[in-house]
C-alpha positions as a printed NumPy array, in Angstrom:
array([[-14.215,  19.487,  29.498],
       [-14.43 ,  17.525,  26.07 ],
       [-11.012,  16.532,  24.548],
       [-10.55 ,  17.952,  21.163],
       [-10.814,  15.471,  18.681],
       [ -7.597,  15.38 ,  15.898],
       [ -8.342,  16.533,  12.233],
       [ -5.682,  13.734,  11.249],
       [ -7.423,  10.741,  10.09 ],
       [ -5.134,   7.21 ,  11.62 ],
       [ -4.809,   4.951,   8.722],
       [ -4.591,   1.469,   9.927],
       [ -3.669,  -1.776,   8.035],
       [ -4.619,  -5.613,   8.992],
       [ -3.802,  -8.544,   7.564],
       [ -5.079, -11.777,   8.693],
       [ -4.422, -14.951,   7.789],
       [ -4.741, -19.104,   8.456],
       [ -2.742, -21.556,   7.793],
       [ -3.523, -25.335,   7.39 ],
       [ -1.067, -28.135,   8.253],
       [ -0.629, -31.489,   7.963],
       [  1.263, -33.338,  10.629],
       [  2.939, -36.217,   9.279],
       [  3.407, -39.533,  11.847],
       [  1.362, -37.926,  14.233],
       [ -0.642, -40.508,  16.057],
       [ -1.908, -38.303,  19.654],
       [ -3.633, -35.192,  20.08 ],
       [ -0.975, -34.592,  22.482],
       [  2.25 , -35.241,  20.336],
       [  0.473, -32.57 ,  17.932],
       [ -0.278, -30.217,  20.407],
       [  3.352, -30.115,  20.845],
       [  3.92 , -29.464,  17.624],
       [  1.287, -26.675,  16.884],
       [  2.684, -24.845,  20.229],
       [  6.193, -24.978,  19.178],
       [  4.769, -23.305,  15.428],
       [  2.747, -20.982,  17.033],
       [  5.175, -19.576,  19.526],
       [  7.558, -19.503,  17.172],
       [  6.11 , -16.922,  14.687],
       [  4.637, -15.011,  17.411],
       [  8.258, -14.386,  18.786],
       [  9.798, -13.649,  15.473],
       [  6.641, -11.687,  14.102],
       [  5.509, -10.184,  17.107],
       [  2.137, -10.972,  15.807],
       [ -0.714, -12.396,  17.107],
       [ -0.971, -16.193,  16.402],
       [ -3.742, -18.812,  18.184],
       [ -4.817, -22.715,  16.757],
       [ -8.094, -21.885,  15.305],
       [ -9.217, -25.532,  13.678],
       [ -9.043, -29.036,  13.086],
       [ -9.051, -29.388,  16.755],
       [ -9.396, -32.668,  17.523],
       [ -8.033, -34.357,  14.211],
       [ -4.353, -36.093,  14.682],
       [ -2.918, -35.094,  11.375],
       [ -4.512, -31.571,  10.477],
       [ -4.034, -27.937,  12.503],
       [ -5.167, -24.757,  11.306],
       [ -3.825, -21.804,  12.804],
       [ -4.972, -18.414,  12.425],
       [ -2.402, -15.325,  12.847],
       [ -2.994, -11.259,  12.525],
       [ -0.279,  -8.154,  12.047],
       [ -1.133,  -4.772,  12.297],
       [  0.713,  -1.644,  10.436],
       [  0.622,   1.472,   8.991],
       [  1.251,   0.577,   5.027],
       [ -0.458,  -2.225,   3.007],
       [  2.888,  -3.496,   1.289],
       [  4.684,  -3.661,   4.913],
       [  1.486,  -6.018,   6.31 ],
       [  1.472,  -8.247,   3.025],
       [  5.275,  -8.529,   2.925],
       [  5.132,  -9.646,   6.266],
       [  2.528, -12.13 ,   5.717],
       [  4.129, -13.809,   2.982],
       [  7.042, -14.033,   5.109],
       [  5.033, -15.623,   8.245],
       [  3.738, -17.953,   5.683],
       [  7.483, -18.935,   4.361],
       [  8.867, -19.075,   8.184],
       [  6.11 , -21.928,   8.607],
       [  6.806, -23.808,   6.037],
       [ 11.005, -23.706,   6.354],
       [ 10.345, -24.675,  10.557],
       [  9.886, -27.875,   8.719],
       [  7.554, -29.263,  12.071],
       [  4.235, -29.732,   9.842],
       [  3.42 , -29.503,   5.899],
       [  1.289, -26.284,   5.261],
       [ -1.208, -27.869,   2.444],
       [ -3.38 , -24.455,   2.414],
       [ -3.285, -20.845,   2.786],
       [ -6.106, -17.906,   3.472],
       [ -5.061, -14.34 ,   3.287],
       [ -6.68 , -10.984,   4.001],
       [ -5.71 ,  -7.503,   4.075],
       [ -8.125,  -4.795,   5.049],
       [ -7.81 ,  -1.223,   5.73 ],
       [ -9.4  ,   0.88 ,   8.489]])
């Protein structure tokens, strides 16, 4: 027996992002590990998003990390990314010198 499909049509919202850090005095790839674990775990706890380094691997001074959140409404998502973006920066651990954003609906 086939289920029945719904007539409702889900309406899903991501936004996905990366953010690019400098990491001032930072002169190991293991003191900045440190540093990118303690910003990633971080917004991942107080987001409850999904939040991974994605760049700049093996350069001291630079980390990019890459972060998603899924919702229902467009204005919730981008809120929220704006304020992922701000919690970053006020964590004060590394300088966020650039920012990519995108929001797409499916």
């Amino acid at each position: 027996m086939m289920a029945k499909r719904s007539s409702v049509q889900a309406h899903m919202v991501v936004g996905f992002g990366v953010l690019t850090f400098r990491v001032h005095d930072c002169r190991s790839l293991k003191t900045k590990r440190g540093i990118i674990k303690a910003i990633i775990s971080q917004i991942r706890n107080h987001f409850n998003a999904s939040v991974a380094e994605v760049g700049a691997n093996d350069i001291h001074q630079r980390a990019q990390i890459g972060f998603a959140l899924v919702g229902p409404d467009h204005q919730v998502i981008n809120t929220k990314m704006d304020k992922v973006i701000n919690f970053a920066e006020e964590l004060g651990l590394a300088e966020i010198i650039d920012t990519e954003m995108e929001i797409i609906h499916l």
